[in-house]
C-alpha positions as CSV (number, residue, x, y, z in Angstrom):
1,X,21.7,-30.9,-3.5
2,X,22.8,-33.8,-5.4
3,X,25.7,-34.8,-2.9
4,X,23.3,-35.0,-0.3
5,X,24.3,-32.0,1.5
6,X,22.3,-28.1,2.6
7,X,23.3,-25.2,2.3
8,X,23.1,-22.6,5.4
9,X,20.1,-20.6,3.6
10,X,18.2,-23.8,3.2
11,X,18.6,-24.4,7.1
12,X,17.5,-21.4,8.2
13,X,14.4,-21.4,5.8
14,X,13.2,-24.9,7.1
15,X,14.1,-23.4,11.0
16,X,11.7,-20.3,10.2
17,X,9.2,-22.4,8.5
18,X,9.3,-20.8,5.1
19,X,9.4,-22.5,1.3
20,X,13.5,-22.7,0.5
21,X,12.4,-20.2,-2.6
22,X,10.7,-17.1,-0.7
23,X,13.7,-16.3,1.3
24,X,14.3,-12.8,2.3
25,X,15.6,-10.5,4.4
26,X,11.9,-9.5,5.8
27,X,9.3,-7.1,5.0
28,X,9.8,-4.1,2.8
29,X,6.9,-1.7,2.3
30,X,4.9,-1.2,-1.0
31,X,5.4,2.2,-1.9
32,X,5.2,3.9,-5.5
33,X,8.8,3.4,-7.0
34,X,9.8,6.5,-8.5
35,X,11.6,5.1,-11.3
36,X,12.1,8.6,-12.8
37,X,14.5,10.2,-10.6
38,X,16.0,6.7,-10.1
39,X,16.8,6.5,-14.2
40,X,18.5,9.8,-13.6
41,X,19.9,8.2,-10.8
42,X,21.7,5.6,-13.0
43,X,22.3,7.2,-16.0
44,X,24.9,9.6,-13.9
45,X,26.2,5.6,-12.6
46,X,26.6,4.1,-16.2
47,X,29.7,6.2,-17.1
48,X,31.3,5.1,-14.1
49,X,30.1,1.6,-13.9
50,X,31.5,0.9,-17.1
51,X,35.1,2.1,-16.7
52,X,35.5,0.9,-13.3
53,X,34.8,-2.5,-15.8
54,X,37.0,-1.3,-18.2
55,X,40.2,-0.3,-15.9
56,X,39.7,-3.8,-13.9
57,X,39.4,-6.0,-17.1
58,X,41.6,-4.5,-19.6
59,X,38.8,-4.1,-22.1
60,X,36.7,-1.9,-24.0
61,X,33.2,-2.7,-22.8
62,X,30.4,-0.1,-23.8
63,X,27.3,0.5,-22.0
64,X,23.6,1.4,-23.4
65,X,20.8,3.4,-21.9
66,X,19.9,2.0,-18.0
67,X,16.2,1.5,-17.1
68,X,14.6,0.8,-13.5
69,X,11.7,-0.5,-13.4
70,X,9.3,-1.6,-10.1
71,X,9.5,-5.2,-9.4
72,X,8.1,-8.1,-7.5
73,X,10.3,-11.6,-6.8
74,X,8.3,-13.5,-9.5
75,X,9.0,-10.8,-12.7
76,X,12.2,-10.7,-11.2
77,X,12.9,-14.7,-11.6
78,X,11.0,-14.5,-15.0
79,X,13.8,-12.5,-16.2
80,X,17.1,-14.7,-15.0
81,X,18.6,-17.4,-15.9
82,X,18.4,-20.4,-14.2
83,X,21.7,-20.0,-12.2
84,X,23.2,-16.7,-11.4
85,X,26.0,-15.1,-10.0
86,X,24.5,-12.8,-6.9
87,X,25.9,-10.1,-4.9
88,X,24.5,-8.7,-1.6
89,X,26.1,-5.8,-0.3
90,X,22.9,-4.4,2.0
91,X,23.0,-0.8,2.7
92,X,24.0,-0.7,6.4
93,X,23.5,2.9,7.6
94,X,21.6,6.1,6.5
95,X,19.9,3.7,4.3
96,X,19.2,0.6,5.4
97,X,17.8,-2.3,3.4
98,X,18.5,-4.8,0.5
99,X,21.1,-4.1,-2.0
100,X,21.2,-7.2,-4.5
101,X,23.2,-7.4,-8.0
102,X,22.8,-9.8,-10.4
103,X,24.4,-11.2,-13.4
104,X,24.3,-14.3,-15.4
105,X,27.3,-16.9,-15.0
106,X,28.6,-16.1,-18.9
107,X,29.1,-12.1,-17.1
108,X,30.8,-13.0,-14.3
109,X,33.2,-15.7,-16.5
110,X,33.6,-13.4,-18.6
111,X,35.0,-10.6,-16.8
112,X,37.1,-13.0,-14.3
113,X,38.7,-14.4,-17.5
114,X,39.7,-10.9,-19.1
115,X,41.2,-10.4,-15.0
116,X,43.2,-13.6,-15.0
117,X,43.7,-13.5,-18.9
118,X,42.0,-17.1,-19.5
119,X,39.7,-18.7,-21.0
120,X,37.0,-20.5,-19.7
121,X,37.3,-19.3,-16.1
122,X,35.6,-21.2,-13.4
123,X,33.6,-19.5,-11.0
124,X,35.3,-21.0,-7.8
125,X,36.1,-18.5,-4.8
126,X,39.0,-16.5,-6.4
127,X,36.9,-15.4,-9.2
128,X,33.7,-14.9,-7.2
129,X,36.1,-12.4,-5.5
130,X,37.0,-10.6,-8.7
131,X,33.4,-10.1,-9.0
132,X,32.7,-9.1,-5.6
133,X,35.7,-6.4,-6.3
134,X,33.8,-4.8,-9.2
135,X,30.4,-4.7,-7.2
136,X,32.6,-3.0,-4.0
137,X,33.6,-0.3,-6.5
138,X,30.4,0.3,-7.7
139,X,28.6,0.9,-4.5
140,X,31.2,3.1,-3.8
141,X,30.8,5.6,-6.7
142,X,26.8,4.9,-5.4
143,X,27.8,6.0,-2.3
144,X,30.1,9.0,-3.5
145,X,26.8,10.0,-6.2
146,X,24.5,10.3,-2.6
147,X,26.9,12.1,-0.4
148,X,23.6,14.3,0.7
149,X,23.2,11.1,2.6
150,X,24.9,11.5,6.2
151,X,26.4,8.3,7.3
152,X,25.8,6.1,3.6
153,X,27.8,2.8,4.2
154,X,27.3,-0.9,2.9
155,X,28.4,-4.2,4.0
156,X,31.0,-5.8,2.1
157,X,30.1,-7.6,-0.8
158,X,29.4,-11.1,-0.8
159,X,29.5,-12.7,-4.3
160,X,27.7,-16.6,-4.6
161,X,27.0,-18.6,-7.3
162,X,23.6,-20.5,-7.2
163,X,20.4,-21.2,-8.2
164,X,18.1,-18.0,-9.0
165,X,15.3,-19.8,-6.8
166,X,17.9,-19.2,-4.0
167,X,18.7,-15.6,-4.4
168,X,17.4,-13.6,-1.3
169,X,15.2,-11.1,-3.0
170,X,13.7,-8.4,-1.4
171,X,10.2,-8.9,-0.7
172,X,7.0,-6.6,-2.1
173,X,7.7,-4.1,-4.7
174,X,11.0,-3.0,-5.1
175,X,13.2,-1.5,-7.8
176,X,15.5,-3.0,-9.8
177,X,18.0,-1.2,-12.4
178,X,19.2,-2.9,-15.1
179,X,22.7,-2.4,-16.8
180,X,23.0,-3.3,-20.8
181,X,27.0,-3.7,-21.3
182,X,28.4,-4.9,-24.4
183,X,31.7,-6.6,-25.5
184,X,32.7,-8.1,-29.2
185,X,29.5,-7.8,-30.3
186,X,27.9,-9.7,-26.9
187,X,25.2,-8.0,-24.6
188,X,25.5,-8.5,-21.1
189,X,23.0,-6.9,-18.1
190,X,24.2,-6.2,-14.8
191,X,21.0,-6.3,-13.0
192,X,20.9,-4.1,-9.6
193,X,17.7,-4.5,-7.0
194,X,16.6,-2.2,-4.2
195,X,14.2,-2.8,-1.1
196,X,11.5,0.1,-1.4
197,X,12.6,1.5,1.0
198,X,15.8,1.5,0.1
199,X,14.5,3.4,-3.3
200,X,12.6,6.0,-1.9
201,X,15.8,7.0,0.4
202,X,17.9,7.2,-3.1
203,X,15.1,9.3,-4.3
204,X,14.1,11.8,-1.8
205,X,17.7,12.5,-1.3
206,X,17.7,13.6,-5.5
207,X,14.7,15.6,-4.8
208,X,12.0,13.5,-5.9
209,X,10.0,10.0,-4.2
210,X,6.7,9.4,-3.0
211,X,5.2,13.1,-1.4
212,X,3.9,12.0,2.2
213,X,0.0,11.8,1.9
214,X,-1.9,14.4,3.2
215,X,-4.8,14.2,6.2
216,X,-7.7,12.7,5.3
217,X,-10.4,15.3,4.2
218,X,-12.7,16.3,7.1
219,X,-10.6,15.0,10.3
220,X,-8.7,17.5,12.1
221,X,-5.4,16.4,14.0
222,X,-4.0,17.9,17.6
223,X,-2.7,20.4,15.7
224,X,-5.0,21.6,13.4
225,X,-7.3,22.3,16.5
226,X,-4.6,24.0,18.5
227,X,-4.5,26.3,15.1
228,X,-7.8,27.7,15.1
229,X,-7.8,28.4,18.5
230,X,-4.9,30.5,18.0
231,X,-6.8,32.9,15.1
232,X,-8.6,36.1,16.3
233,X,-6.4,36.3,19.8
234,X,-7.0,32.5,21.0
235,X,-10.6,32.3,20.3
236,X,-12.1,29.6,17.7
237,X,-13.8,30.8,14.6
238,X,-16.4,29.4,12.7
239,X,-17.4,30.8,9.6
240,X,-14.6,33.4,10.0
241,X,-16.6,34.9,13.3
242,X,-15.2,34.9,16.5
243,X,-16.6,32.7,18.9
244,X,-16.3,34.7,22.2
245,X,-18.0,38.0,23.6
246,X,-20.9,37.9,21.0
247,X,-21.9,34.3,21.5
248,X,-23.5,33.2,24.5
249,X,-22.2,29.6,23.9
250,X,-18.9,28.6,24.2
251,X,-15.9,25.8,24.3
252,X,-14.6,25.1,27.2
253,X,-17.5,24.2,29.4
254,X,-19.3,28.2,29.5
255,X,-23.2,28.4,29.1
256,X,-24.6,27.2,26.3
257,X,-27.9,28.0,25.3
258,X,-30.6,25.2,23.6
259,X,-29.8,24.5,19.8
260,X,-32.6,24.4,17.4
261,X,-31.4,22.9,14.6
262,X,-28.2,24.9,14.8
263,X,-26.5,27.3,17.8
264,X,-27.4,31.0,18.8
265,X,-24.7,33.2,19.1
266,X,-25.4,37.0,19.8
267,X,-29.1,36.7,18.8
268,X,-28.3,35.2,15.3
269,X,-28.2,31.4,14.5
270,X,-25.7,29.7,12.9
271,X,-26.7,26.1,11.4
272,X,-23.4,24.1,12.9
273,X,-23.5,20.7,11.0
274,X,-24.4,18.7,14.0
275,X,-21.0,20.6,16.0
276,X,-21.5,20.7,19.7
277,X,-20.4,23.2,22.0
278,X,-19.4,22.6,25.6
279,X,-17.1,20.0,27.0
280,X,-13.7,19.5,25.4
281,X,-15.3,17.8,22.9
282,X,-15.7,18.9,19.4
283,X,-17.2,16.9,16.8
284,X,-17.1,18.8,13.5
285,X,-17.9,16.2,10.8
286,X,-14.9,14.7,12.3
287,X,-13.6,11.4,13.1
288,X,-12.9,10.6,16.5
289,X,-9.9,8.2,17.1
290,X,-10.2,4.7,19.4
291,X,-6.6,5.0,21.0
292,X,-6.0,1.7,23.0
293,X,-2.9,0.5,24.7
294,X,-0.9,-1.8,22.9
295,X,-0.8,-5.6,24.1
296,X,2.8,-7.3,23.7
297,X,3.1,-10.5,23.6
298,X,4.9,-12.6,26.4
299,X,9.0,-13.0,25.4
300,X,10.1,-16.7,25.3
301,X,13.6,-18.0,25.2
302,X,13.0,-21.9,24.1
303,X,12.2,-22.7,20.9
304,X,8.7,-22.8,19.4
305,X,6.8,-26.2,18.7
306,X,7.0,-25.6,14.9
307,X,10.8,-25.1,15.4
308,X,11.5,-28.5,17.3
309,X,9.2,-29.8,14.3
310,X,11.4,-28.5,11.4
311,X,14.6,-28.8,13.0
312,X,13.4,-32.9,13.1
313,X,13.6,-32.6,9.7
314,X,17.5,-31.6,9.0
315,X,19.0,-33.4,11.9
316,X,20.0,-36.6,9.4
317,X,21.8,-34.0,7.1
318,X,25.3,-34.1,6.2
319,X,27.2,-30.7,6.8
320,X,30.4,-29.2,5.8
321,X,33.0,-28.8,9.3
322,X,36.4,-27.0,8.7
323,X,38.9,-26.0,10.7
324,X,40.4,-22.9,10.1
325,X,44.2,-21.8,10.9
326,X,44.2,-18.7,10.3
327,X,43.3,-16.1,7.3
328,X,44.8,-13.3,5.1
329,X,44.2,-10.6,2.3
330,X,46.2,-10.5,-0.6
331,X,46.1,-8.2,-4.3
332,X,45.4,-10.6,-7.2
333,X,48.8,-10.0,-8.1
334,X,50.3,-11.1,-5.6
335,X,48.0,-14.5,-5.7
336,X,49.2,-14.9,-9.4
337,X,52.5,-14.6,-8.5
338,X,53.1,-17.4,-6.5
339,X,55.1,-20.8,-6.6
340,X,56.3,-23.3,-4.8
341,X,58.2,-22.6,-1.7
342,X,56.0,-19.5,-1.3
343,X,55.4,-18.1,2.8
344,X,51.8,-17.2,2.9
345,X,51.4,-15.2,6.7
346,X,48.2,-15.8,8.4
347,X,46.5,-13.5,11.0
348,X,46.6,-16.2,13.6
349,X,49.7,-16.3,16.4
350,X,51.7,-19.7,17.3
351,X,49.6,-21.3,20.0
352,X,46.1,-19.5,19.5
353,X,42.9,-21.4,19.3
354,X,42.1,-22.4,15.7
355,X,38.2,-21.8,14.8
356,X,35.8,-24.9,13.7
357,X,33.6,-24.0,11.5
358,X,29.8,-25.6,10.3
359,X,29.3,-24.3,6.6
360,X,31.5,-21.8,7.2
361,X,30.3,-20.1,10.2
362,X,31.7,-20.4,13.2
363,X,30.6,-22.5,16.6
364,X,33.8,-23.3,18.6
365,X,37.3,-23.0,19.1
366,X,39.9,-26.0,19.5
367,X,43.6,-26.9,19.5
368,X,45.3,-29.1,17.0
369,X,46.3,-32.8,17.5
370,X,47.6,-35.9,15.8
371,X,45.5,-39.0,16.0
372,X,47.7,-42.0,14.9
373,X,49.6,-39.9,12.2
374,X,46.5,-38.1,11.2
375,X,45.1,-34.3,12.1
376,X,42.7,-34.0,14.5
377,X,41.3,-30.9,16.8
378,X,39.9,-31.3,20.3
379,X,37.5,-28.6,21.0
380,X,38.4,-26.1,23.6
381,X,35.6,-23.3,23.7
382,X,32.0,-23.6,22.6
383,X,30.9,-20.0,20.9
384,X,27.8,-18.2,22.7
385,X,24.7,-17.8,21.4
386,X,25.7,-14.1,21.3
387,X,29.0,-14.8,19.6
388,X,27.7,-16.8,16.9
389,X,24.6,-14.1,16.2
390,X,27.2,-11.4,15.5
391,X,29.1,-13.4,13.3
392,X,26.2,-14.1,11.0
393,X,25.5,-10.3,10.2
């Protein structure tokens, strides 16, 4: 931040109270990555990935084995470089979570060069595009590889170029795939990172992940009970007898006779473990569950003493406002084929409300005027809370 200004992630980590570096999207469970099915997963990608390179660069790149490994934030930061070039495209519906590529600056000028044929690109907007292309059709051939999925979609690529420390990394153990591509004798890895849960969506829908863990030995559930009294014509066994007719004690609240360091039934004993008969209870070596009701804490609309304390902290910051008049799409070519006296149409009508803008989001609406020969805007609408929520997701 050497011109004295912060970025929008910075804010938001100060507002929640967190270190600038451990930002996240929130909490992923730790689950057992399995990176087998994933490196199937990717070596069916790598094909694809590298001439979806190939057809956008003009070039010949060639790709090696893939690997996926499972991955906390710090191995993770151990492995980049200093600055990066990041991608998030989160997966949006029928999987939701983190969906982060990586790749080191040299990658990303690399293949924006080969785009724009020139050397030495910068990594300004236009070519943070071109990158954010190539990760679009990536996720798509993703997306078209997990069709079982019902529903798979991702948000649209947004390609920065930062720090690593400011990367928003899923949190816990997640899974990261990593891409070796090679051009003129150079190695480059596209780096690709997962939430966990995220993973073991991508890998139960290929037939494999984490097999849901089984009852805990000697604890019978609802329906495990509701299953034994359904053998021998509703009646409980134990032992493979019958309990009913023959025995003289019974579930359910019948007669019971004294137990002497087991139960009669019919004249013979049968040593229980400790079971008890009568009641609706049934304690079989089992564990009996507390069940409480759950305690929600009270709602509050006004902000918390720790955020009136950070927000203290940023209010002598300098930010970046902008007025926008409008915005368009155009085709690269189209970009690199314009001069002077070019008519660029914009998406806003003759009149409307142009949008002011604090680090590029949005907060209020205003109208254009001239202030002693110079542009101004005088601010017509103030953005709800609401409306400025939905435009952050």
């Amino acid at each position: 931040m050497s011109d004295g200004t912060i970025s929008q992630s910075e804010i938001d980590a100060l507002l929640s109270g967190v270190d600038v570096g451990g930002l996240s999207s929130g909490p992923s469970s730790n689950v057992n990555v399995d990176t087998a099915t994933l490196t199937k997963f990717a070596e069916g990608l790598k094909d694809k990935a590298v001439a979806n390179l190939n057809g956008m660069t003009g070039a010949s790149f060639e790709i090696g084995a893939p690997s996926v490994e499972a991955m906390d934030r710090d191995q993770l930061l151990a492995k980049l470089p200093e600055m990066v070039v990041a991608v998030m495209a989160d997966f949006n519906a029928g999987l939701k979570g983190d969906h982060l590529v990586l790749m080191a600056p040299e990658f990303a000028q690399k293949i924006t060069g080969l785009v724009n044929k020139e050397e030495n690109a910068e990594l300004d907007d236009m070519a943070l595009s071109v990158i954010g292309e190539f990760i679009s059709t990536h996720t798509g051939s993703e997306i078209t590889d997990l069709s079982s999925i019902a529903g798979l979609a991702s948000n649209p690529p947004e390609a920065v170029h930062v720090p690593k420390a400011m990367v928003r990394i899923p949190q816990g153990t997640f899974a990261l795939f990593s891409y070796p591509m090679t051009l003129d004798g150079q190695t480059y890895t596209l780096w690709e990172a997962v939430s966990s849960d995220v993973a073991e969506g991508i890998a139960k829908a290929l037939g494999g992940g984490t097999p849901d863990p089984a009852p805990a030995g000697g604890t019978l559930n609802a329906a495990d009970m509701a299953s034994m009294a359904n053998l021998a014509g509703g009646q409980p066994q134990m032992g493979g007898m019958p309990m009913g007719g023959m025995a003289q004690a019974q579930m359910g609240g019948f007669q019971q006779q004294p137990m002497m360091g087991g139960m009669q039934m019919g004249g013979m004993q049968m040593p229980m473990g400790g079971m008890q008969m009568g009641g609706m209870g049934m304690p079989m070596g089992m564990s009996i569950p507390n069940v409480q009701s759950v305690q929600y804490p009270n709602l509050s609309g006004g902000p918390t003493s720790q955020e009136q304390g950070n927000i203290g902290l940023i209010m002598d910051v300098n930010m970046e406002m902008t007025v926008e008049l409008g915005r368009t799409k155009k085709q690269i070519k189209d970009i690199l084929g314009m001069g002077e006296g070019t008519i660029i149409e914009l998406d806003k009508l003759a009149g409307e409300p142009v949008d002011i803008l604090v680090n590029h989001k949005p907060i209020a609406k205003g109208e254009v005027v001239v202030i002693d020969e110079n542009f101004g805007v005088r601010v017509t609408e103030i953005l709800s809370p609401m409306e400025r929520v939905s435009d952050l997701r």
